[in-house]
RODO-2510 file (C-alpha; in nm, 4 decimals, decimal comma):
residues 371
     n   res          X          Y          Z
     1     x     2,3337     1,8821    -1,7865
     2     x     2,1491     1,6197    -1,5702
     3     x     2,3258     1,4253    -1,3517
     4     x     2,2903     1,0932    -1,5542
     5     x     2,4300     1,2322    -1,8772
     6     x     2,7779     1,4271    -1,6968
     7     x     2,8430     1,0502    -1,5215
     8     x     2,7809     0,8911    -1,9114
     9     x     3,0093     1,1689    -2,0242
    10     x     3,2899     1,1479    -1,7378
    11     x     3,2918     0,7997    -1,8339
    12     x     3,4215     0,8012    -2,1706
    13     x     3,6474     1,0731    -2,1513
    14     x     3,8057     0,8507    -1,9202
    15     x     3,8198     0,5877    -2,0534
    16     x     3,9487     0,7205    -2,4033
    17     x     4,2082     0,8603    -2,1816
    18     x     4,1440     1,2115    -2,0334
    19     x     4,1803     1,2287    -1,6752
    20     x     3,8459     1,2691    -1,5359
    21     x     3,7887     1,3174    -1,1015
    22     x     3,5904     1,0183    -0,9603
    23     x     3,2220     1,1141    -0,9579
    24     x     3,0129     1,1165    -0,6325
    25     x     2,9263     1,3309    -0,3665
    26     x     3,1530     1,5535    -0,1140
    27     x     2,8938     1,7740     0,0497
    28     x     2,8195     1,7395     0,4078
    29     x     2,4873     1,7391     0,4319
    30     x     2,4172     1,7054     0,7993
    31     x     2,2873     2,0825     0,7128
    32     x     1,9896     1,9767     0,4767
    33     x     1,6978     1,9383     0,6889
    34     x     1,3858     1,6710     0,6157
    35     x     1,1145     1,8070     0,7461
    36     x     0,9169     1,4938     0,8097
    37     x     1,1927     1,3333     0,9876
    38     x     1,4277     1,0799     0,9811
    39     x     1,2754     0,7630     0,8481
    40     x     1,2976     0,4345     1,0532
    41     x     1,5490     0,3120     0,7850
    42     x     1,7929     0,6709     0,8747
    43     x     1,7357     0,5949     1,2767
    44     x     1,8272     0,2564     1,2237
    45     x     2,1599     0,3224     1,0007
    46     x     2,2230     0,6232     1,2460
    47     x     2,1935     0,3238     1,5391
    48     x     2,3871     0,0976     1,3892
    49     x     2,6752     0,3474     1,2858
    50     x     2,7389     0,4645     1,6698
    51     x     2,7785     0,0999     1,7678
    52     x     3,0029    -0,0019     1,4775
    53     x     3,3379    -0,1133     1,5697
    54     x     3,6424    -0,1235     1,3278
    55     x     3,8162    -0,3993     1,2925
    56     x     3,6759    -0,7443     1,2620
    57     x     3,9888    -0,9513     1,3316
    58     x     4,3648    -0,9223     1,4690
    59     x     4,7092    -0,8325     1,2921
    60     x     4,7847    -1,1581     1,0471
    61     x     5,1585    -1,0856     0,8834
    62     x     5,0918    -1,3642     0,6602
    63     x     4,7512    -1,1972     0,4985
    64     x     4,9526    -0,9448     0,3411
    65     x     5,1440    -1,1784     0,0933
    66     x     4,8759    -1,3962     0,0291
    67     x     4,5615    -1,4280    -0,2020
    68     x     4,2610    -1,3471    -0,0974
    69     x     4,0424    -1,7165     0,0728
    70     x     3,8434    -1,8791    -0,2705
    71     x     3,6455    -2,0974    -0,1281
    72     x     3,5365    -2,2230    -0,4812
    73     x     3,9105    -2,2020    -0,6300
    74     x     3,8299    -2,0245    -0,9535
    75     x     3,8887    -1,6358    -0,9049
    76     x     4,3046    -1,7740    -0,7435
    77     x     4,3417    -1,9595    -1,1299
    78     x     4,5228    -1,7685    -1,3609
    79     x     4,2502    -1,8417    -1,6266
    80     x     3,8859    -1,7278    -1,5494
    81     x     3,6251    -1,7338    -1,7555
    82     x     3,2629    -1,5424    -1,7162
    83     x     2,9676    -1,4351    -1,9443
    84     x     2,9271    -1,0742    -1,9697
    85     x     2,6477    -0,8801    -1,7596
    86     x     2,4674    -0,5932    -1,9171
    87     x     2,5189    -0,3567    -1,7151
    88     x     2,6383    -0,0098    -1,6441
    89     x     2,8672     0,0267    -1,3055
    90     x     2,9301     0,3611    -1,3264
    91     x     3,2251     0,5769    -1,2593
    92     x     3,5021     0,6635    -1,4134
    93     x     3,7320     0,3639    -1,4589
    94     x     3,7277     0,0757    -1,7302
    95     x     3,5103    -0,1923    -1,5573
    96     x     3,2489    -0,4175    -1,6131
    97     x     3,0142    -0,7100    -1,4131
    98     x     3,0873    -1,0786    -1,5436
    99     x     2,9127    -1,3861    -1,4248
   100     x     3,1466    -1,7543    -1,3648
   101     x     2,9654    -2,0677    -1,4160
   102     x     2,7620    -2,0963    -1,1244
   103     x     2,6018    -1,8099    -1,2140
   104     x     2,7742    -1,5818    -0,9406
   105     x     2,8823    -1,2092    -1,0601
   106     x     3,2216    -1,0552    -1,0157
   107     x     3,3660    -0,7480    -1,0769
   108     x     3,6489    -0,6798    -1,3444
   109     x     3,8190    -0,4342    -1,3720
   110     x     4,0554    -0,4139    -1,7646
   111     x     4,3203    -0,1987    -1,9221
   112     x     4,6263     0,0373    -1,8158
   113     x     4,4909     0,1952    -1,4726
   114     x     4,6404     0,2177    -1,1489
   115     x     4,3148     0,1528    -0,9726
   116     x     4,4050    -0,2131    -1,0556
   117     x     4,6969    -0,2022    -0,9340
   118     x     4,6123    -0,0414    -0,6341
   119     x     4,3241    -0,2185    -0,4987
   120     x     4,4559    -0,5090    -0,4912
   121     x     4,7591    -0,3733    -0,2095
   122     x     4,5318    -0,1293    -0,0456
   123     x     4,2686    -0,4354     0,0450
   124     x     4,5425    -0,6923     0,1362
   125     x     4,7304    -0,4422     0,4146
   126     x     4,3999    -0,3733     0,5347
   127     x     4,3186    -0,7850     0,5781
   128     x     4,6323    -0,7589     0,7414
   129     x     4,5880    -0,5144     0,9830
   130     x     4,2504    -0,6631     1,1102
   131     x     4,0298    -0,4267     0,9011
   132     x     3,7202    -0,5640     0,6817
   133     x     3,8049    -0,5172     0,2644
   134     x     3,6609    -0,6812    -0,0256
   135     x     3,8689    -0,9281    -0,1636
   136     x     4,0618    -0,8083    -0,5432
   137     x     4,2144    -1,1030    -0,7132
   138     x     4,5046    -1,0468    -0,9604
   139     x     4,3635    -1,2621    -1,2815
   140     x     4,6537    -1,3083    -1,5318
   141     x     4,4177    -1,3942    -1,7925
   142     x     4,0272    -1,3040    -1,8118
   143     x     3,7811    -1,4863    -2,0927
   144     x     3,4461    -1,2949    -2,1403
   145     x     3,2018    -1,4308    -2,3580
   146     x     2,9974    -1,2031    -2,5470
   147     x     3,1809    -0,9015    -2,4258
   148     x     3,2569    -0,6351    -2,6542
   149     x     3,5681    -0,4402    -2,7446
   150     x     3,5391    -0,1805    -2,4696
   151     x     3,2537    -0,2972    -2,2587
   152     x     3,2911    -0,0157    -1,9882
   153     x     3,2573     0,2676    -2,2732
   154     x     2,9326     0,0037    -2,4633
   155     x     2,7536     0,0240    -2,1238
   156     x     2,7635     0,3708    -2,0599
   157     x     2,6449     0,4661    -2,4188
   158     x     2,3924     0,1205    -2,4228
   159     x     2,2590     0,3276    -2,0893
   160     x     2,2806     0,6591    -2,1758
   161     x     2,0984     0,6055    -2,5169
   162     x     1,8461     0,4105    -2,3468
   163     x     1,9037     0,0671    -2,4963
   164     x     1,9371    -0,1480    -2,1909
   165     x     1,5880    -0,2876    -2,2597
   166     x     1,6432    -0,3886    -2,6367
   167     x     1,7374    -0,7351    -2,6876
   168     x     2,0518    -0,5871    -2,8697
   169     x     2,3691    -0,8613    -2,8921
   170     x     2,7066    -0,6791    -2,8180
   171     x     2,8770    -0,9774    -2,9343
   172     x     2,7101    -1,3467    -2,9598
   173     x     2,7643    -1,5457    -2,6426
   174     x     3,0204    -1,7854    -2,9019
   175     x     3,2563    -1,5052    -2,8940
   176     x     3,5793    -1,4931    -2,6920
   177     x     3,7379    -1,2044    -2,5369
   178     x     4,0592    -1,1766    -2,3779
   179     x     4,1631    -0,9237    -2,1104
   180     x     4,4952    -0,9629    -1,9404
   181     x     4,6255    -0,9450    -1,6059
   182     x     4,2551    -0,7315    -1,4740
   183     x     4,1393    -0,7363    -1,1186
   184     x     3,8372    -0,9079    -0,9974
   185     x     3,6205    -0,8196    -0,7147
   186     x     3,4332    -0,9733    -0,4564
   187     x     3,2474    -0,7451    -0,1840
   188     x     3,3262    -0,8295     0,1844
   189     x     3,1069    -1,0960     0,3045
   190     x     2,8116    -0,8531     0,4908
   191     x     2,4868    -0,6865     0,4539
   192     x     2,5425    -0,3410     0,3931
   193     x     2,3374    -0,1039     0,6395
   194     x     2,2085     0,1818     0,4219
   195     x     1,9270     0,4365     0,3486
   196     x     1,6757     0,5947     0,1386
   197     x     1,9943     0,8387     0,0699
   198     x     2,3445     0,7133     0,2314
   199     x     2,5333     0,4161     0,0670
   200     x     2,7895     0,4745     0,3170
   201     x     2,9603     0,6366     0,5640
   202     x     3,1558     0,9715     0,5742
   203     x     3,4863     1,0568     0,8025
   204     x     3,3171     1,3392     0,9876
   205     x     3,0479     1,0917     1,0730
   206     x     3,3059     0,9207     1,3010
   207     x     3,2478     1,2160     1,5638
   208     x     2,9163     1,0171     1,6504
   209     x     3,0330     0,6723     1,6786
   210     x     3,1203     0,5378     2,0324
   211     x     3,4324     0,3165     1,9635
   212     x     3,7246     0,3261     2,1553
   213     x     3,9026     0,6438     2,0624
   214     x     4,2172     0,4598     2,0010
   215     x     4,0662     0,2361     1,7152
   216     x     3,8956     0,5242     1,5507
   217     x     4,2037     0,6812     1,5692
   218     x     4,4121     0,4374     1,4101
   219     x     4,1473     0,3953     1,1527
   220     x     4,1956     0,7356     1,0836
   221     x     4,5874     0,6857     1,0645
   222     x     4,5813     0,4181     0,8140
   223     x     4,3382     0,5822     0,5644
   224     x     4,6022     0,9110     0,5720
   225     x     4,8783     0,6204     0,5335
   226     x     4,7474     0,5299     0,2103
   227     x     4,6722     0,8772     0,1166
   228     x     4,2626     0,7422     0,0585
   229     x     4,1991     1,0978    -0,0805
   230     x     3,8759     0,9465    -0,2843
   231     x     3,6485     0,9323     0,0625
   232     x     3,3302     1,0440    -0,0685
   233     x     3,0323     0,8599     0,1688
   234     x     3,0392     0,6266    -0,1536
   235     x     3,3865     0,4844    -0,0740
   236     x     3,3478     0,3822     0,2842
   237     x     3,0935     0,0966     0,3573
   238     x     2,8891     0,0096     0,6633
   239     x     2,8152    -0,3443     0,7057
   240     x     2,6552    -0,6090     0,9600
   241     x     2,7881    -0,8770     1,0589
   242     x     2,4614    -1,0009     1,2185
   243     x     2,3416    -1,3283     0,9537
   244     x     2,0612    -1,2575     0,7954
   245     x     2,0368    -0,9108     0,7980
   246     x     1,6519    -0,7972     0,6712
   247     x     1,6913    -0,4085     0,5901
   248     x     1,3306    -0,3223     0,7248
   249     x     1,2954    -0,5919     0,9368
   250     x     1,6428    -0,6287     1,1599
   251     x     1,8122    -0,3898     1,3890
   252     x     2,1954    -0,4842     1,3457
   253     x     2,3736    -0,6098     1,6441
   254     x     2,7277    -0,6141     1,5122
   255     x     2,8194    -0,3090     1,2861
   256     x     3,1443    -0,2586     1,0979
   257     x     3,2927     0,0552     0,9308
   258     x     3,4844    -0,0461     0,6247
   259     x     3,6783     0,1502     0,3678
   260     x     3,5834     0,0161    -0,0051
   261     x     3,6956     0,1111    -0,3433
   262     x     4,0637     0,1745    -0,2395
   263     x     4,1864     0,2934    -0,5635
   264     x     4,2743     0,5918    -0,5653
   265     x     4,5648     0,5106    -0,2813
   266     x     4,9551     0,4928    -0,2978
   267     x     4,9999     0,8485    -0,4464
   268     x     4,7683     1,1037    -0,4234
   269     x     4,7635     1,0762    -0,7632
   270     x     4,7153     0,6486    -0,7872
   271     x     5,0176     0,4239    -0,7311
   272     x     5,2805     0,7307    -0,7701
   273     x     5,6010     0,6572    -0,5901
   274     x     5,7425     0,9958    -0,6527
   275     x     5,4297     1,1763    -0,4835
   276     x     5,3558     0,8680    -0,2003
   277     x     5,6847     0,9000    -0,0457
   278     x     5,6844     1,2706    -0,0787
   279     x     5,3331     1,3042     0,0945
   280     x     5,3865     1,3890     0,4277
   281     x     5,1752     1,1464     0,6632
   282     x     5,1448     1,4483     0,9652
   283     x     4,9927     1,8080     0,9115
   284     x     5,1696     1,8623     1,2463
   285     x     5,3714     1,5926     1,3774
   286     x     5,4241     1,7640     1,6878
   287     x     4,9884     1,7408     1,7663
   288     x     4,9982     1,4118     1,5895
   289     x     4,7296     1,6273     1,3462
   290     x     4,6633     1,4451     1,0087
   291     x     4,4723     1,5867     0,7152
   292     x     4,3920     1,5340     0,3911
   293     x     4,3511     1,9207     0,2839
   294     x     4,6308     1,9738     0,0391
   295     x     4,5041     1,6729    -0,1545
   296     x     4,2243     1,6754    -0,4137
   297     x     3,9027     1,7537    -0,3031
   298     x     4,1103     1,9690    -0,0180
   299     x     4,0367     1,5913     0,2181
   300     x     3,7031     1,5847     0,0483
   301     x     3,4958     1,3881     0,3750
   302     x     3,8294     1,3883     0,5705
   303     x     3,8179     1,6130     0,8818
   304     x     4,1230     1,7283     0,9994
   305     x     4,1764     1,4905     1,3201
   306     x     4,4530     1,4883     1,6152
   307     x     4,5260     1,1227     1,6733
   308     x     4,6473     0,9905     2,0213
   309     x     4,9582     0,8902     2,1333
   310     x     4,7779     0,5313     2,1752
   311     x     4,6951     0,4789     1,8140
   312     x     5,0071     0,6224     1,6604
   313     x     5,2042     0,3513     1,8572
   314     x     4,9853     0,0745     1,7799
   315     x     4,9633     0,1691     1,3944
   316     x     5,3178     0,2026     1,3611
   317     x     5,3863    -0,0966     1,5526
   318     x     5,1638    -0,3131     1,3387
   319     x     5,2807    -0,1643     1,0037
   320     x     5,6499    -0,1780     1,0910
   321     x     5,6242    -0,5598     1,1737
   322     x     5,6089    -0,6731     0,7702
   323     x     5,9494    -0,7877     0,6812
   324     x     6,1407    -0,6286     0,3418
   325     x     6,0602    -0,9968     0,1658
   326     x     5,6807    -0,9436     0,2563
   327     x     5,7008    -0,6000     0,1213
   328     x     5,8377    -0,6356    -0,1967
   329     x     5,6246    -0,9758    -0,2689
   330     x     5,3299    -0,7672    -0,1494
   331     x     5,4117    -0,5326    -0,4265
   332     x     5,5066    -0,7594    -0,6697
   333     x     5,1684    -0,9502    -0,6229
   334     x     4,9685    -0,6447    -0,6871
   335     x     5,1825    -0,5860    -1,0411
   336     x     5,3503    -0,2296    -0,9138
   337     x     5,7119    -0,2786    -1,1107
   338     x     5,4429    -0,3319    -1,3956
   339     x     5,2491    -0,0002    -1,3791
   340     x     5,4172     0,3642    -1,4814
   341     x     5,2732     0,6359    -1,3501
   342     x     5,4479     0,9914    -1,4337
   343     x     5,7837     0,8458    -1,3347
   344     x     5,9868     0,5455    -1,4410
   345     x     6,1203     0,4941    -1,0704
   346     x     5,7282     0,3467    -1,0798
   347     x     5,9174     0,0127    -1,1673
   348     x     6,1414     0,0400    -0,8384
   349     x     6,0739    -0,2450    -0,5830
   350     x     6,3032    -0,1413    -0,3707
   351     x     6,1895     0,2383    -0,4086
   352     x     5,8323     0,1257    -0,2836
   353     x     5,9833    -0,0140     0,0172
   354     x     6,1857     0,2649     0,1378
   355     x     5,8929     0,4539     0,0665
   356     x     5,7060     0,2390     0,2619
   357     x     5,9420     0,1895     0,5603
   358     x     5,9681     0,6140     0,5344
   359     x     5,6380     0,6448     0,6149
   360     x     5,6232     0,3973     0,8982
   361     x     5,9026     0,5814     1,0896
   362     x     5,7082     0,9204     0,9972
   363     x     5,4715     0,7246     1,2688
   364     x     5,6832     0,6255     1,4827
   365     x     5,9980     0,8387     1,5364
   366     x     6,0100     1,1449     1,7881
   367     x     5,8481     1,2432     2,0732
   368     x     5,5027     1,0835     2,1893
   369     x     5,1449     1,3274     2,0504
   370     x     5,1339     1,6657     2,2333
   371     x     4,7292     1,6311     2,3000
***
């Protein structure tokens, strides 16, 4: 089966409701050898990935409870409307690309899924901490002209049957359809900084960048935190900062790792308070070791990692400083009480913050890292 047609197929099992694994890549492939080199576009994303930093701003408590910045105040109402885009995004979850008024396109993503639900916290702790994240808006109300039904499932078969280039109507533009309380997604502000293979950036790749151990380190921290299990190269982004950024004609000056697509957090298995809380955050608390091999895709791009005394503090620091209020609004604004996931204690704000503060004392309590 080619590659095209299992991604078309993954799709709608999905989203008719069989639990499909996200698609994408997990190999390491720092083994496969090109025998006519790296090309100038692979030096430069190499170069720019060994000078990336990680953060692009300090702790902000206040980011955590708030919406995302909209400069043009429409994605912050809680009516949007767009005009559907004909196109296939891929993956596995219900999702489709929409474009406002002024013509700009956005991201939505419909129906029961915890990947909703999930972005929108995941991004908003990371704003908080300092880290770069696309911004997810919580839309109470979404109008799409001319989409149909199920537009994620109409892409993928419009795609896989070939019919992209038919001037085929889904639905006439005079047609209304509502979705209800989906996400919508703009990317971070920055050129992404890839190559004639690599979209983005794996964990083990973080052996070669020159950061300050402690920020890699923390970075590290927060991603096991989460429980970011999905870290295929595809979910991590590397962006400049530089403005403009020409791909074959710019060497980036200011390079930041980001983590994107943040959906599959909170669990392992997607906003599951049960598992989350359950998770341990150490492999060996003793080592400060963290790893991501009991979870699917045994930590997929996720090398096992010891993290220094250094980070651990300043991690556990930052994410202990959020008051209870902050926590459960935080919650609350990304819609958890409204999500069930395997077990009804889903609906539990105050079971998401002891969760919560359980992990942050995993961090901090006992005796400093044995290195």
């Amino acid at each position: 089966m080619s590659g095209r047609a299992f991604g078309t197929c993954a799709g709608v099992l999905a989203a008719v409701g069989f639990y499909v694994l996200p698609s994408g890549s997990y190999r390491d492939l720092t083994a496969e050898h090109d025998p006519s080199g790296p090309s100038i576009a692979a030096m430069r994303r190499d170069d720019a990935l060994r000078r990336a930093r990680t953060r692009v701003g300090d702790f902000n408590r206040d980011t955590l409870i708030a919406e995302p910045p909209d400069p043009k105040g429409v994605l912050t109402q809680d009516e949007v409307s767009c005009t559907l885009v004909r196109h296939a995004p891929g993956g596995t979850s219900l999702k489709f690309d929409c474009a406002i008024d002024d013509g700009e396109v956005i991201r939505v993503k419909y129906g029961h899924q915890p990947e909703i639900h999930a972005e929108v916290a995941a991004t908003r702790l990371l704003s908080a901490l300092g880290y770069a994240a696309d911004r997810v808006y919580m839309v109470r109300r979404l109008h799409c002209r001319g989409c149909p039904m199920n537009p994620f499932v109409t892409m993928l078969l419009l795609d896989a049957f070939g019919q992209f280039g038919r001037d085929m109507p889904l639905a006439t533009d005079k047609v209304q359809r509502d979705f209800e309380w989906v996400s919508v997604e703009r990317k971070f502000d920055a050129a992404p900084i890839e190559d004639e293979t690599r979209e983005g950036w794996a964990w083990w790749e973080l052996r070669d960048v020159e950061a300050p151990r402690e920020d890699l380190d923390a970075f590290r921290l927060i991603a096991a935190f989460l429980a970011h299990w999905d870290n295929k190269a595809d979910n991590q982004r590397l962006v400049c900062m530089d403005q403009p950024f020409a791909e074959h004609a710019h060497v980036c000056r200011d390079s930041v790792l980001m983590i994107q697509d943040v959906g599959a957090t909170f669990g392992p298995t997607k906003v599951n308070l049960s598992q989350w809380r359950h998770v341990p955050v150490w492999a060996d608390r003793a080592t400060c070791t963290v790893s991501m091999h009991a979870m699917p895709y045994r930590g997929a791009t996720f090398s096992d990692a010891q993290i220094s005394d250094e980070a651990r503090v300043r991690v556990g620091t930052e994410l202990a400083a959020f008051r209870d209020a902050d926590l459960r609004k935080w919650f609350a604004n990304a819609r958890f009480p409204q999500f069930y996931e395997s077990t009804d204690d889903g609906k539990d704000l105050d079971g998401w913050v002891a969760a919560y503060r359980d992990r942050v004392a995993q961090i901090l309590n006992a005796d400093p890292c044995l290195q």
